[in-house]
N, C-alpha and C positions, 0 to 999 in steps of 0.2 A: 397658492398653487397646490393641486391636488396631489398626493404620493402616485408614484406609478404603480400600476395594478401588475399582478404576478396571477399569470396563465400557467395552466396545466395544458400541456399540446398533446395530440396523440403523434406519435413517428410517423406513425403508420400511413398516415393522412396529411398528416400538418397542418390540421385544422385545432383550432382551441378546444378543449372540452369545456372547461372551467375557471371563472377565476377562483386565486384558492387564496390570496391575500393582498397586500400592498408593500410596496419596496418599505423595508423599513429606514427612517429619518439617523441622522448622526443622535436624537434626543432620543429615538428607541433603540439604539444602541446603548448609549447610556445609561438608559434605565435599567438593558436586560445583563449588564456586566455588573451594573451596581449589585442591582438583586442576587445574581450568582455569587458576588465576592461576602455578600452579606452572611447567604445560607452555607459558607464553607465550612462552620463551624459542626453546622449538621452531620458531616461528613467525616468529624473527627475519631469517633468509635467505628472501630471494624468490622464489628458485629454488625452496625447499623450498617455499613454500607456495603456489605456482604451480602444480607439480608437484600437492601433493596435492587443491588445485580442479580442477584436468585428472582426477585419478586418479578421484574422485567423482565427475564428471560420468559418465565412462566406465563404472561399478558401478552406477552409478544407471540408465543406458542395458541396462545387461545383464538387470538386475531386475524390468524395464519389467512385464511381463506380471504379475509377483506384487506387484508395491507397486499398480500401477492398481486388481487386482481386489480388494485389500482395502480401497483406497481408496474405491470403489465401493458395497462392501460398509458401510460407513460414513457416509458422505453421500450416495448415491442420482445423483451428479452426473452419470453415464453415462461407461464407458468410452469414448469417443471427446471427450470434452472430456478428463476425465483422464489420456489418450497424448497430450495437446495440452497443456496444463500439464506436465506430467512432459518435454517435449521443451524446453520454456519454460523450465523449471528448469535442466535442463543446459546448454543453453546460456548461460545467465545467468551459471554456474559457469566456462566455458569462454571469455567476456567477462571474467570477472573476473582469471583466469588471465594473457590477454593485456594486459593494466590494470596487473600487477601486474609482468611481464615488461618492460614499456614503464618504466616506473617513472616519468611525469610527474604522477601524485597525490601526489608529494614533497614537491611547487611549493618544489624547490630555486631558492635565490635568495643568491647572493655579490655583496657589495659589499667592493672591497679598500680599503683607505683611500685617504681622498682629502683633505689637509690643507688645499686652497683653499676649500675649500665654507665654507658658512657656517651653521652650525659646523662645525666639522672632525669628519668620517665616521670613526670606526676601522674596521677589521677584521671585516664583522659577514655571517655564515654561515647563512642560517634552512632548515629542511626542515618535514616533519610528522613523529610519530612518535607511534605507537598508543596508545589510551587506558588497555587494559587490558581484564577479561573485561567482555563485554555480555550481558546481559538480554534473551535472546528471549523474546519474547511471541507464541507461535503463532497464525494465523488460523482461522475456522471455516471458510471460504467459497472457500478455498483452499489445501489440503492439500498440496501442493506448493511452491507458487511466493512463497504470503507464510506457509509453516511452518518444521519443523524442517529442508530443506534450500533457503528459499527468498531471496528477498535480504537481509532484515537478515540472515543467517546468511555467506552469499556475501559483502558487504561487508565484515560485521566481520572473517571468518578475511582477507580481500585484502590490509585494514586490519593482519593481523599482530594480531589481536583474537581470544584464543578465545572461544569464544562457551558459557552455558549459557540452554539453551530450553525455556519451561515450555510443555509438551504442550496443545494443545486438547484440550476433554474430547469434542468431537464424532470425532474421529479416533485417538484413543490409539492403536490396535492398528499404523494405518498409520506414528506418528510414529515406535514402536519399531522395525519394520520399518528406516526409511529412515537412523534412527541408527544402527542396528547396520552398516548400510552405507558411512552416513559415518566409523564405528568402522576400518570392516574398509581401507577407503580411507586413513583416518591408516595404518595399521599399514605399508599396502605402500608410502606415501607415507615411511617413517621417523618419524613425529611420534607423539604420545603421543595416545592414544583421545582424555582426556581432554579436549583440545581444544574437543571438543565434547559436552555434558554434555546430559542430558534430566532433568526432574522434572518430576511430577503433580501437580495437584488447588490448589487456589485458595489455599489456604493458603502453601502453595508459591510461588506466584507474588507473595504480600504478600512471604513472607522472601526472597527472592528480588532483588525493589529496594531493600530495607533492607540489604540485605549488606554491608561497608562496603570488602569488594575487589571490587564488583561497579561499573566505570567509568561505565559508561553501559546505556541501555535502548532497544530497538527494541519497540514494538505496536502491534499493526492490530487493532481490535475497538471497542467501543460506546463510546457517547462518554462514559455512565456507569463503564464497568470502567476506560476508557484516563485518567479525570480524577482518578479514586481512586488509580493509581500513579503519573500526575503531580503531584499533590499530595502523596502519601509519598516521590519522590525530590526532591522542593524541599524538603520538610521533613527531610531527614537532617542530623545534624551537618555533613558534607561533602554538598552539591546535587550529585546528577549532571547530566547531560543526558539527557533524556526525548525519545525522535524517536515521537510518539505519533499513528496515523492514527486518530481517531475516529468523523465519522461526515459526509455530504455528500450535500446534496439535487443537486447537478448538473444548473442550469438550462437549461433551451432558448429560444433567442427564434427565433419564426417572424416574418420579416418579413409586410407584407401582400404584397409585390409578390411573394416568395419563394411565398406561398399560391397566388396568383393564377397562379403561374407550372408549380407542381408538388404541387398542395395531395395529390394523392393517392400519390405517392412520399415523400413527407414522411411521409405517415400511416403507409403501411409501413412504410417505415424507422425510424420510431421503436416499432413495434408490435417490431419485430426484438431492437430495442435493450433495450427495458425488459422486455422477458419473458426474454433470454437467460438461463440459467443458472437459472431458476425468478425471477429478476428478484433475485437475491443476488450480485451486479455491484457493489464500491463506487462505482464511477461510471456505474451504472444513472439513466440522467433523470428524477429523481423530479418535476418540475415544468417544465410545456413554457407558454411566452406565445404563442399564439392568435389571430389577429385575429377579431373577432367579424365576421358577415356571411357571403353569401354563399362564398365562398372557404375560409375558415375553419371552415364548415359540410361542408364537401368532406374537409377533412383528417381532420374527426373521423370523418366514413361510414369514411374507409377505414381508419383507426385499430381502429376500430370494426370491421370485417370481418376485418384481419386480426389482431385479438387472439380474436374467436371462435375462429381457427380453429387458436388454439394448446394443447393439453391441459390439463387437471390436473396438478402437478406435486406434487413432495416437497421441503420445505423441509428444510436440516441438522439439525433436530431437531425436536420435538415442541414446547418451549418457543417457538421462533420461529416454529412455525406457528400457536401460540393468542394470541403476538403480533400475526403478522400479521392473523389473524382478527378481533381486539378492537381492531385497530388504524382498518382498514380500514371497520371497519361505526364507529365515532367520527366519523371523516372523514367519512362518508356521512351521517351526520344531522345534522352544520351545515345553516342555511339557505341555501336558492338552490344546494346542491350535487346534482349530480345523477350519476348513473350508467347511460352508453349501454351499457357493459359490466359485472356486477357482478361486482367480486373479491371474496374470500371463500373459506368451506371447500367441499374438495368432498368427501371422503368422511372416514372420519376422521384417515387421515395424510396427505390431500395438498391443496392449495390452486386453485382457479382463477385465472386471471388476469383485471383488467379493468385501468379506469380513470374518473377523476371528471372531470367538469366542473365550473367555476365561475366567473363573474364578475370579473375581474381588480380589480374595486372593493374584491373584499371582503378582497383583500390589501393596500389599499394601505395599508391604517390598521392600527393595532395593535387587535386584539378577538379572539375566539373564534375566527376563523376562521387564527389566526396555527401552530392544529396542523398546517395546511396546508401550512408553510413548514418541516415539519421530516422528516426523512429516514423512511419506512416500507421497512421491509426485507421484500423479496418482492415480485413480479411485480404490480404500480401503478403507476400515474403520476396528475399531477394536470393535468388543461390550463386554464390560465387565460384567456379569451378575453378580451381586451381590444378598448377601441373609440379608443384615439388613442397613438401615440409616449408622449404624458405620464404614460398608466398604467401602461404598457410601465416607463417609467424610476423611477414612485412604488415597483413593486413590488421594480424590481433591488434600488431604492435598502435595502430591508428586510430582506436578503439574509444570513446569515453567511456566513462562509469556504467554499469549495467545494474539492473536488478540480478538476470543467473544467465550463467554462460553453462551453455552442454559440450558434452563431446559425446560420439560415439565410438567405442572402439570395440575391436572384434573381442572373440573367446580369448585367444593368444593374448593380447594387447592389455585385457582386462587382468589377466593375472598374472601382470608382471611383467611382459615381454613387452620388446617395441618401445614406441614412444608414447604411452598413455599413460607417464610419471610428468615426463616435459610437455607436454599438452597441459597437466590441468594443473603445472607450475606455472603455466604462461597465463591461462585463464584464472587464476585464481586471484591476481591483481585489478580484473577489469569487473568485477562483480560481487555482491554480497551471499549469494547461493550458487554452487556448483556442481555438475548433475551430470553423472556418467550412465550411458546406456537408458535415457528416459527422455519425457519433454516436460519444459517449466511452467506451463500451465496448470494450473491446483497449486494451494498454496497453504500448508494444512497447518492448522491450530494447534501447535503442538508446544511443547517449551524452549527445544533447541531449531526451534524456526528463526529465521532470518529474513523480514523480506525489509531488502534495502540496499545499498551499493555505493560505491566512489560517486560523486557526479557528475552527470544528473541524476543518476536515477536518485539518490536523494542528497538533501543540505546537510546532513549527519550521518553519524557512524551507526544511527541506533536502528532499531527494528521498529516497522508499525505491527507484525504480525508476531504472536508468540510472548508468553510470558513477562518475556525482560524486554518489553513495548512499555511497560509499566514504569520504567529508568528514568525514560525519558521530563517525566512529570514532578521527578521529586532531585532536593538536592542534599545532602550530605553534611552535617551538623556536629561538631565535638564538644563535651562541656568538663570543664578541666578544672579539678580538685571543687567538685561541687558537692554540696553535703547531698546524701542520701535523702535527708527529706523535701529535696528542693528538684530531686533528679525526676523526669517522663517515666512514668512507670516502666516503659520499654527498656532504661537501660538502670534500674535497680539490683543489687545484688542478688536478693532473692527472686527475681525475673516473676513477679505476679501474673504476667500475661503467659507465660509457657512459650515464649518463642524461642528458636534456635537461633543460636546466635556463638560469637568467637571471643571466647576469655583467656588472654593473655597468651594467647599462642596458639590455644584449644577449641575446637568445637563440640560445644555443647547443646543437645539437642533434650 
């Protein structure tokens, strides 16, 4: 029996462009983890792998024009967001680079013996050192920046982790494109292709966690596909660690005094927010609190104008656009819900944008209206208007895990007055980023980034975005009264590598 063949679709159409491969078998899984688990050793010197994430970023940067437009050509996202991701990408690559050059993700730590202590301390050395190959799980929604060359990929190779990535089926054509890049970059980097392995099609990505030299896993996708392979890597003979982004309504609280203050900058701005990208943003605001009243009536007008005046759009495929469609008109026929803007289809591949109103009551108890409380993908939002603080806090209280919870609060509120201390006490258990007077779409590369939350939005505490994304990959080793010439050069007394690191109480740099 012949492999299934892997299409490249356009959105836009829905018609195939291209085949771009064939599902890979459980035996091309095999082969492509053995090889990664083989060339890990390549991966050992910093330098080297430093080198070959500087080398990829820079190929990646050359290619720009040909990886964007097939990018394009697959997901509909418009080239000027995808030179904007693809610039995001490399840089991320070229932060990892420097992360990995600095070398304090080691979190070298020497303690020399100390016989007075109570108990007496021996000799004891700890660094971090890499898990082994990781399980990419590619994103639909970002072809770039959470796919085959985006940060789990970036971490794990930083991590001294080769990495094998099971392709999105919404992007195939691009994912082959940017591996063959990150191929051709091992090559001139010295390190073996294999490093970085790609496989196809669903099947693939079951044998893929199940693999049993496969260390750990990174996925960004529904919180149905991401709980099916975190469930199959806790059930292995040997549990890996599963860093699984799911799925995140990412609340908004509007103060009243914040309403009263900018009720019609507010409405824009989140009109901005939740339509960006066709409204396929995992931290798109899928649920905004409202104050009911006058003020509150203001934010919705302008909410309300400027989501008219946003297009039709094209969702990453066909199956998310009849979700969103059957999703949307669900939500719309609860009672007391209403629609100042209707989302919905607009012609037969692409969607409109709106948003629902509703009663903040009818969240605050568990019933029918609780589908309100859960992530719709695509260009909606929900505004809940509420009429006191108490409803405001019944509904946080209902809340799962989020990626970033907003508030808005007025001038007063922001410095100090009112209740915009106990607002972002109350948010600040539902989510891993929290955001005053802004909205949580952009998600910037930075080192004290966060993107991740309680669950769903993801199976761990850690971050996929930002520096210490790199944690995740490596785990923590002591070696106790061992002679110096038997010690990793990382934790020798004269430290030959120059890294900073903590001796006996002290950091030393």
């Amino acid at each position: 029996m012949s492999a299934a063949q892997v299409w490249s679709v356009d959105p836009r159409t829905g018609k195939r462009r291209e085949q771009v491969a064939v599902e890979a078998t459980a035996e091309d899984v095999d082969r492509a983890v053995r090889a990664a688990h083989s060339a890990r050793g390549a991966l050992a010197d910093r330098a080297v792998r430093a080198a070959f994430l500087r080398t990829a970023a820079g190929l990646l940067d050359e290619a720009r024009d040909r990886l964007v437009a097939a990018a394009d050509a697959e997901t509909a996202l418009g080239p000027a967001r995808l030179t904007g991701e693809l610039a995001r990408t490399c840089y991320q690559l070229r932060a990892f680079a420097d992360l990995v050059d600095e070398g304090s993700f080691l979190d070298v730590i020497i303690d020399h013996p100390d016989d007075t202590a109570t108990p007496p301390v021996p000799d004891l050395r700890r660094y971090k050192v890499p898990l082994g190959v990781v399980a990419v799980y590619a994103a639909s929604n970002f072809p770039f920046a959470f796919s085959v060359p985006g940060g789990d990929t970036a971490s794990a190779l930083a991590a001294g982790c080769p990495v094998v990535v099971k392709a999105h089926p919404d992007h195939p054509a691009t994912s082959e494109l940017v591996a063959a890049v990150l191929g051709q970059a091992a090559a001139q980097a010295g390190v073996p292709q294999a490093v970085v392995g790609l496989v196809h099609g669903f099947e693939a990505g079951v044998e893929l966690v199940k693999h049993p030299l496969v260390a750990a896993a990174g996925f960004t996708g529904s919180v149905r596909g991401g709980r099916a392979l975190f469930d199959a890597a806790a059930a292995r003979p040997v549990p890996i660690p599963f860093h699984g982004e799911l799925g995140s309504l990412n609340p908004v609280v509007v103060t009243e005094a914040a309403a009263a203050e900018r009720a019609e900058q507010i409405g824009t701005g989140l009109a901005g927010s939740m339509t960006l990208g066709t409204g396929q943003f995992c931290v798109k605001p899928g649920l905004v609190l409202a104050p009911a009243g006058a003020d509150g009536d203001e934010l919705v007008t302008s909410l309300a104008g400027a989501v008219k005046g946003v297009g039709e759009g094209v969702l990453l495929d066909h199956r998310m656009r009849d979700n969103f469609v059957a999703g949307v008109a669900e939500r719309a026929a609860l009672p007391d819900v209403e629609a100042p803007v209707t989302p919905g289809a607009g012609d037969e591949h692409t969607v409109s944008p709106g948003f629902l109103t509703v009663p903040a009551a009818r969240l605050a108890t568990e019933g029918a209206h609780d589908l309100l409380l859960e992530e719709c993908f695509g260009p909606v939002t929900v505004v809940a208007r509420y009429d006191s603080p108490d409803e405001v806090s019944a509904v946080l209280s209902r809340l799962p895990g989020n990626l970033t919870a907003t508030v808005h609060l007025s001038s007063d509120e922001a410095s100090g007055r009112g209740r915009g201390a106990d607002i972002l006490a109350e948010l600040t258990p539902l989510a891993g980023r929290v955001l005053v007077n802004g909205w949580p779409t952009g998600v910037a590369v930075a080192p004290a980034q966060h993107h991740g939350g309680p669950y769903p939005a993801t199976t761990s505490t850690s971050t996929s975005v930002g520096s210490t994304a790199v944690e995740r990959w490596l785990r923590p080793v002591t070696y106790q009264s061992t002679p110096e010439a038997l010690l990793p050069p990382e934790l020798r007394d004269d430290n030959p590598l120059g890294l900073p690191r903590r001796v006996d109480g002290r950091m030393e740099h």
